[in-house]
C-alpha positions as CSV (number, residue, x, y, z in Angstrom):
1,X,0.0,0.0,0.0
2,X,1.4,3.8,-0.6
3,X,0.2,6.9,1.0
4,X,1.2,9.8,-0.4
5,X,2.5,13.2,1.5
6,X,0.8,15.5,3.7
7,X,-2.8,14.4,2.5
8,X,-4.5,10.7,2.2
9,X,-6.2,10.0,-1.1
10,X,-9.5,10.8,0.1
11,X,-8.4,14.5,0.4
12,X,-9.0,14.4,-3.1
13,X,-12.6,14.1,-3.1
14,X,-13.0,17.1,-0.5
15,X,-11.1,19.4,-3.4
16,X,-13.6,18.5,-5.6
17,X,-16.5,18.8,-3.6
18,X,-15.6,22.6,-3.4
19,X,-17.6,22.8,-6.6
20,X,-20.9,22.4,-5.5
21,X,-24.3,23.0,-5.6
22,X,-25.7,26.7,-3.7
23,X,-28.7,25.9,-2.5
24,X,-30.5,28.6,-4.8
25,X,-30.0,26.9,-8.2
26,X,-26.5,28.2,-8.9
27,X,-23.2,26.0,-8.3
28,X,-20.9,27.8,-5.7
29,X,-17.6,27.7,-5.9
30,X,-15.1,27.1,-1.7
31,X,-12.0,28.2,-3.5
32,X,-13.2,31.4,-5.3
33,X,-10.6,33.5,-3.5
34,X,-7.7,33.7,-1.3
35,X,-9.8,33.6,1.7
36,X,-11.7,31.0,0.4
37,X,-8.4,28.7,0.2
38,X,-7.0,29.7,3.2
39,X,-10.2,28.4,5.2
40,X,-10.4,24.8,3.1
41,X,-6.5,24.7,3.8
42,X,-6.9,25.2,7.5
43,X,-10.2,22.7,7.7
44,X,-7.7,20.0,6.1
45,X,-5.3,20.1,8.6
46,X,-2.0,17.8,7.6
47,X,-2.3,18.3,4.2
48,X,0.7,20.6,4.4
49,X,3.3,21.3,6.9
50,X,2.2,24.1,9.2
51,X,-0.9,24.3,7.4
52,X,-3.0,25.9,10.7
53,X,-0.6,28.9,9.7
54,X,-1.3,28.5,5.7
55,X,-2.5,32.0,3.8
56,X,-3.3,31.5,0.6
57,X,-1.5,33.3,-2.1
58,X,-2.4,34.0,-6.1
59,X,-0.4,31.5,-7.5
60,X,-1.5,29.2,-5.0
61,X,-5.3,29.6,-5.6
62,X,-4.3,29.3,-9.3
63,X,-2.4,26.2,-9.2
64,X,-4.7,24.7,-7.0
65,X,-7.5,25.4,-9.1
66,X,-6.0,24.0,-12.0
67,X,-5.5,20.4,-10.1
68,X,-8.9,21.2,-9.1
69,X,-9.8,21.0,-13.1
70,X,-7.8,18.2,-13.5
71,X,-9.3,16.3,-11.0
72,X,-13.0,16.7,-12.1
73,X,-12.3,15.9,-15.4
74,X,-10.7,13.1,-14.5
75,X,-13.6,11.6,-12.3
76,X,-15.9,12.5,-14.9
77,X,-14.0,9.7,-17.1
78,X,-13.6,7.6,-13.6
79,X,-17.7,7.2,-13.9
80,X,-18.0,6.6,-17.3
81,X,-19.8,4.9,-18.9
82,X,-22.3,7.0,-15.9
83,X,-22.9,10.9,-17.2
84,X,-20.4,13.3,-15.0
85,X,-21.6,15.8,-12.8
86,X,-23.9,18.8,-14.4
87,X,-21.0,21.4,-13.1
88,X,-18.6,19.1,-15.4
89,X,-20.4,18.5,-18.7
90,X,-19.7,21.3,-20.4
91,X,-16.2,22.2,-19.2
92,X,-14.2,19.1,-19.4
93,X,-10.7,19.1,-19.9
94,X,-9.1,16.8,-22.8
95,X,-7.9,13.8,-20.7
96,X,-4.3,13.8,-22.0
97,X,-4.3,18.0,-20.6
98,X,-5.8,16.4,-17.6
99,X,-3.4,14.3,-17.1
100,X,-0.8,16.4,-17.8
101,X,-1.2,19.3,-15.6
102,X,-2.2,16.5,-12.9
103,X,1.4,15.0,-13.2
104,X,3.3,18.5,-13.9
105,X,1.7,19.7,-10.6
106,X,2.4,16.5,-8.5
107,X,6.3,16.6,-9.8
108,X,6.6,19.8,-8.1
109,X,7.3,18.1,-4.7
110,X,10.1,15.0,-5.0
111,X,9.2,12.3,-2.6
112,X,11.2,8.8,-1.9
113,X,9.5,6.0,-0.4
114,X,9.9,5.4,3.4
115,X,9.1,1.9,5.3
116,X,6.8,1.7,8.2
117,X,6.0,-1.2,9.7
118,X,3.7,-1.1,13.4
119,X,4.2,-4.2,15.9
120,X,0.7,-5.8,14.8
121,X,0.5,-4.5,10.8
122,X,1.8,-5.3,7.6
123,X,4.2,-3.6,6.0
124,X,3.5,-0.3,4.4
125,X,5.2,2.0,1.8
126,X,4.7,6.0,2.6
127,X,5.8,8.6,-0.2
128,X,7.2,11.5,1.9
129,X,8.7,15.0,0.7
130,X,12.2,14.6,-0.2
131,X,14.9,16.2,2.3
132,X,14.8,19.7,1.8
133,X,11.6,19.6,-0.8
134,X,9.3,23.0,0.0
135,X,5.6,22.3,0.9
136,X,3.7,22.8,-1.9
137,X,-0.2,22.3,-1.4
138,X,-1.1,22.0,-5.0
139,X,1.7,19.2,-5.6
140,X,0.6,17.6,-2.1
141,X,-3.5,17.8,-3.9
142,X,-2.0,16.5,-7.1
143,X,-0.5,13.4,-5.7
144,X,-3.5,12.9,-3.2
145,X,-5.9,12.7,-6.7
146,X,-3.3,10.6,-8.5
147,X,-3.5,7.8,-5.4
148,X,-7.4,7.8,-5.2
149,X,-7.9,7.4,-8.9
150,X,-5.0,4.6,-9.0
151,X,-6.6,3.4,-5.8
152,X,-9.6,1.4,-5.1
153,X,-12.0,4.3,-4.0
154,X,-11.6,5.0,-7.9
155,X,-14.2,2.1,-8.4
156,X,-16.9,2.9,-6.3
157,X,-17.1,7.0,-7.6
158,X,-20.5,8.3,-8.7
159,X,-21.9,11.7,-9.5
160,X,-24.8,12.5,-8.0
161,X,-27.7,13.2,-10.2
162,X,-30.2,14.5,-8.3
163,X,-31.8,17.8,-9.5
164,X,-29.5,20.7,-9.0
165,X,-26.5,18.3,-7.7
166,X,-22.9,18.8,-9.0
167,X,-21.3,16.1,-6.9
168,X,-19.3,13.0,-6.5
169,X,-19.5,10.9,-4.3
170,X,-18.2,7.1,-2.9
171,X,-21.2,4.3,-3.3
172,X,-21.6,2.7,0.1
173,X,-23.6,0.2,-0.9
174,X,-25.5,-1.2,-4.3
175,X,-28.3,0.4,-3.9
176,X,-27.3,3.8,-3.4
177,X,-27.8,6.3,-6.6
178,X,-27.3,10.0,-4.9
179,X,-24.5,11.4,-2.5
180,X,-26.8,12.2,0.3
181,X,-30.5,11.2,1.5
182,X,-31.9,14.7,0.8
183,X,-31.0,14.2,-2.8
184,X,-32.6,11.0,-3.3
185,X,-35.3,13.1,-1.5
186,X,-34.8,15.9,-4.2
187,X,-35.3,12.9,-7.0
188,X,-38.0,11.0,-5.9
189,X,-40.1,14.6,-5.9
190,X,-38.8,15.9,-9.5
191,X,-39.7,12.0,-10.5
192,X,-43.0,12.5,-9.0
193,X,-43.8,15.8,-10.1
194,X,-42.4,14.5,-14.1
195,X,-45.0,11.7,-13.6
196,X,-48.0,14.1,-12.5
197,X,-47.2,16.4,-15.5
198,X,-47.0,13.7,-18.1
199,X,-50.6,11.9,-16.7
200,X,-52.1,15.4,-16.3
């Protein structure tokens, strides 16, 4: 198993549900601004060294947002041969410029492979920052998406098509169809109201 730096692989899903839904049929957007980064940062804490202390900068917010990209259109081909999230369809990056800035943007940090290995555990490879390597929260985001979609998390990835719902989400079990109970809610009423209209 490998871990990668700073951040599990399931951080990668909370950077791309900061695209979501409003509330007020518009999609809202966590890292709109510096501010907006700062606070996502500091609710992720671990995902980079001192990050209780982390202020967002411009390039920052830019370079995160561009992994950001990456990583939806990436799980937009993860679900296939599923539809991708409403927020997606229309603003899909090519996969191979996916891909690319996913890779450029992870290479930013160098990392070796370190051993740990508890009393009652198996074995377990960790990727860690290289001696010396700057913290870089867009490289640590890169290589967090990079591990879930190589991972098995990758398998079980859904968007959410409930009315006005932009987003992904992990299938707990086989019945499950929408990220959260009041979008099945949200589903089973437009389904209703489809059926009314069409008998009426």
């Amino acid at each position: 198993m490998q871990d990668l730096p700073g951040a599990d692989t399931r951080i990668a899903l909370d950077l791309v549900l900061t695209v979501r839904h409003d509330g007020h049929g518009s999609v809202a957007d966590e890292l709109a601004d510096l501010a907006g980064l700062t606070a996502w940062a500091g609710d992720h804490p671990g995902i980079v060294p001192d990050g209780e202390r982390f202020t967002a900068d411009a390039s920052t917010l830019a370079a995160v947002r561009d992994v950001r990209a990456a990583a939806r259109s990436l799980f937009a081909r993860a679900v296939r041969p599923g539809e991708p999230s409403p927020a997606d369809a229309g603003r899909l990056l090519p996969v191979p410029e996916a891909l690319g800035r996913l890779n450029e943007a992870a290479a930013r940090i160098p990392t070796v492979p370190v051993l740990a290995w508890g009393d009652a555990a198996v074995p377990v490879v960790r990727s860690v920052p290289a001696q010396g390597a700057r913290a870089d929260l867009a490289a640590v985001l890169a290589q967090a998406v990079i591990g879930f979609l190589a991972g098995p998390d990758r398998q079980r990835l859904r968007a959410c098509h409930a009315p006005r719902c932009v987003r992904y989400f992990l299938k707990e079990h086989p019945r499950q169809e929408w990220c959260k109970p009041s979008c099945g809610n949200r589903a089973r009423v437009a389904r209703h109201q489809e059926r009314h209209r069409r008998t009426g």
